[in-house]
C-alpha positions, 0 to 999 in steps of 0.5 A: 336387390335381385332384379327377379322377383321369382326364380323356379329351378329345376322343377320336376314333376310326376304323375303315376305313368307320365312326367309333367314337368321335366327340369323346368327353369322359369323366372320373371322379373319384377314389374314384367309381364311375363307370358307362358305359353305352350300346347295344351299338356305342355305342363303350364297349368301343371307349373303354376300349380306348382307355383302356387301351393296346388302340388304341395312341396313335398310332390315334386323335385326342385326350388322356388325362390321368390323375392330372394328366398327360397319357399315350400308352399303347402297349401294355397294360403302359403303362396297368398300370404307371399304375394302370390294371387292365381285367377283361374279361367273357370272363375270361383266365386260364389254366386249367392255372394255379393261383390264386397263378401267376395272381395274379402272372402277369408280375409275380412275385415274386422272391428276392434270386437272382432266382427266384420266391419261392413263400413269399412268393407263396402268403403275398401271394396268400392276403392278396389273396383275403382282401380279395375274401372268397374262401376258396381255398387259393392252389393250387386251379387256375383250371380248378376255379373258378366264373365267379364266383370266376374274376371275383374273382381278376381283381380280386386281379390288378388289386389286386396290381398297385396299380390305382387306377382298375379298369374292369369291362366287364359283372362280372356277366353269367354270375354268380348273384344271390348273386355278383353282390352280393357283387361289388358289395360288394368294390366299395364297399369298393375305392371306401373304399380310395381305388380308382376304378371304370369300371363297363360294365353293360346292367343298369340296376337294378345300374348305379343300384344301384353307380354314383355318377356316369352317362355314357351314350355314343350312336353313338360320342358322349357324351350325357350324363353326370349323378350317378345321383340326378339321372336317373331309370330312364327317362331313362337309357334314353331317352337311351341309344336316343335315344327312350322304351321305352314297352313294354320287353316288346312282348307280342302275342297269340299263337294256339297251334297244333297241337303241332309238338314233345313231349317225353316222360320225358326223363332223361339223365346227367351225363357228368362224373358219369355216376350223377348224373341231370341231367335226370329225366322230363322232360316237355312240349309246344311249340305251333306260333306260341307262346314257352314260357318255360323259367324256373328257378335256375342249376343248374336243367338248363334249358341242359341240357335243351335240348342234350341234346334236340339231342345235345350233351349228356349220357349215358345218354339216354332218352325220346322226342322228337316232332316233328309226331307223329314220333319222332327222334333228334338226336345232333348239332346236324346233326341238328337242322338236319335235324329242324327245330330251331334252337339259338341258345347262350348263349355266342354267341361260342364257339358260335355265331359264327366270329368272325374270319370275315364275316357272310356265312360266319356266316350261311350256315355252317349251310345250306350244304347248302341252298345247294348244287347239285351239290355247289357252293355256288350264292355268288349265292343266298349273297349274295341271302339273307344281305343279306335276314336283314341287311335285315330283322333290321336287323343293322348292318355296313357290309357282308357281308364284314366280320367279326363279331368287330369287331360290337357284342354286339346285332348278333353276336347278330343274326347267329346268329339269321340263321344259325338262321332261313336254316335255315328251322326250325320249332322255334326254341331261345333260350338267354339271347338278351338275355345282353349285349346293351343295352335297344334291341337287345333290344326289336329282338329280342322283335319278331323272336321275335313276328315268328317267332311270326306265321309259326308258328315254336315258340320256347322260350326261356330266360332268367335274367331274369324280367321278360324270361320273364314279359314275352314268354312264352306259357307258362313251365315252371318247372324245379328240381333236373333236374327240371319242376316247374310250368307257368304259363300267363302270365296267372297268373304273377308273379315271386314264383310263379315263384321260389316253384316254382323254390327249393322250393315245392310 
């Protein structure tokens, strides 16, 4: 028997004005866990698409040959009825579902009358989540599920199909550390079960961590591909942007200037558990021409902290925002704007972007106001000043007009960071801007955070990575339990002070 369970040769893949896929060879053996990496469109997504039935046979050139044979996949069932299960980072289940008609969502199980056996439904499903170590009760619905459990039921789905070759695009992006190397776990264990593993991750440690075998793709090319103890961290990176990262984090120097915002006993309520506090006298300065870092476990409010000084968030508000000595109220993102805030989300895709709109709509869509005269949107002005955000953050589309959602994750990102800076604000919020996105673009994007800084812009910026806070940051406020909890300036800050604060230390 071949020693590969999947053979894709010669792949070729065209978009209207740009080549995706450009003759692209990749196997995986059987039982391996192979890892797939690359910038964001270096062609990954747009490859396992291909793999899985996504871009039907017929829309691009080259073969697959699973198991020996070669295929032509049509839709996504074709692929499934072979054994091959894809687990997207944006999860599709269906909320108002519960985990069981989850599991077997199109493929339940049937009496001999032809209706579903709903013993045998619950027995097989709780037999599942047993095997990915979840201790669910098959009815709980999805809806009261963390991402991380929701991402295990993908896997019970993909089980229960009988997949023997399992693509993972980004698992762990929005999971805690704990999940995460609980998911890693439950992939070993899969890979003893005989289950091949196509593994997508922008995180290197967990790619050299999990992975058996590497392939890095550039430009819609394969590059290399090598067994994970023959290439070293630096190389992998050096071959994914087609040079060497000598500085992944570029600190400048900053000169902190007056304060341009203050935030003063800052508490508000939960509006899910209106007597819970989720923020409580919260308390600190932004100067203008500095990053402060706002570092903390998840659950700590950092997210919350940052919406609810815009007005998306919480109830039961008090405390006072200045901005330039001036007391405001935000009640909205609107608001905001008005005030010179900029709030770049953590989940681009659902609030930052209109993604079946162009780059031109998405960058302007928050400075329409500005745009106008009269009462009409002055379209030349539009154009002018979305090509310059294009030009000078180096956002890669081959046009204004196309949509954002046919993007790579760095360049939407790019786009949300135009939106905000064509408001022109002197406060800049950066939750998570890295999730996602792969070791170039994010370099691209710490320069433009250092370039915002030169102008005199204030960022606050969060992140789940401490290598990324401890890296760029000019201050980092530690946050626990709602709460401020320490201030460091980053000259004294390790990761071991930061996590000492953040887990309990006083």
């Amino acid at each position: 028997m071949d020693s590969y369970i999947l053979k894709m040769e010669h792949i070729t893949k065209t978009f209207p004005g740009v080549k995706a896929l450009d003759d692209v060879t990749f196997q995986v053996k059987r039982g391996e866990i192979h890892a797939l990496v690359g910038e964001n469109g270096a062609g990954k997504s747009t490859l396992m698409k291909v793999l899985s039935g996504i871009y039907t046979a017929n829309t691009y050139e080259g073969d697959i040959i699973l198991n020996g044979e070669k295929q032509e996949f049509h839709a996504i069932k074709d692929s499934e009825k072979k054994g091959i299960a894809i687990i997207y980072q944006e999860l599709a289940l269906c909320k108002n579902m519960n985990v069981a008609e989850s599991i077997f969502l199109g493929s339940e199980i049937k009496n001999k009358y032809g209706l579903i056996d709903w013993d045998a439904t619950y027995w097989k499903c709780a037999e599942y989540l047993e095997k990915v170590k979840l201790t669910l009760n098959p009815e709980t619905e999805i809806v009261n599920l963390g991402v991380g459990q929701q991402q295990l039921i993908e896997i019970c789905k993909a089980i229960s199909k009988d997949a023997r070759l399992l693509i993972l695009d980004e698992p762990t992006a929005a999971l805690t550390d704990s999940e995460s190397a609980n998911l890693l776990e439950i992939l070993r264990e899969l890979k003893e079960q005989g289950v091949s593993c196509i593994y997508i991750s922008h995180k290197l440690d967990e790619v050299f961590e999990i992975a058996d075998t590497i392939t890095v793709l550039r430009d819609g090319r394969t590059v290399v591909t090598k067994p994970k103890d023959e290439i070293s961290k630096n190389e992998l990176i050096a071959y994914m942007v087609g040079r060497e990262l000598t500085q992944m984090y570029p600190r400048e120097e900053h000169t902190a200037k007056e304060i341009v915002m203050e935030v003063k006993d800052w508490t508000t309520f939960r509006p899910d558990l209106p007597d819970k506090k989720a923020l409580d006298q919260v308390s600190f300065q932004v100067r203008r021409g500095e990053i402060l870092g706002i570092a903390g476990l998840m659950g700590a409010g950092r997210t919350e902290l940052m919406m609810s000084l815009i007005g998306e968030y919480g109830v039961r508000t008090s405390g006072e925002v200045l901005i330039e000595g001036k007391r405001v109220e935000m009640k909205s993102a609107q608001d905001a704007v008005r005030c010179g805030v900029g709030y770049v989300s953590e989940d681009r895709k659902r609030y930052g972007l209109v993604l079946l709109q162009d780059v031109k709509y998405n960058v302007g869509m928050s400075s329409f106001q500005s745009l106008s005269h009269y009462g009409l949107i002055n379209d030349n002005e539009w154009i002018q000043r979305t090509n310059q955000y294009v030009e000078s953050l180096n956002i890669k589309t081959p046009t204004i007009e196309q949509q954002v959602t046919n993007l790579s994750g760095g360049n939407q990102q790019k786009v949300v960071l135009a939106k905000w800076l064509m408001t022109q604000p002197r406060i800049l919020i950066l939750d998570e801007p890295t999730r996602g996105i792969d070791v170039g673009a994010k370099v691209e994007i710490y320069h433009i955070m250092n370039e915002l800084v030169k102008q005199g812009v204030g960022i606050i910026m969060i992140s789940s990575e401490l290598p990324e806070v401890l890296g760029v940051s000019d201050r980092i406020l530690v946050m626990r339990e709602g709460q401020l909890v320490k201030e460091l300036n980053w000259k004294e800050a390790t990761q071991e002070k930061v996590m000492y604060y953040a887990t309990g230390g006083n």
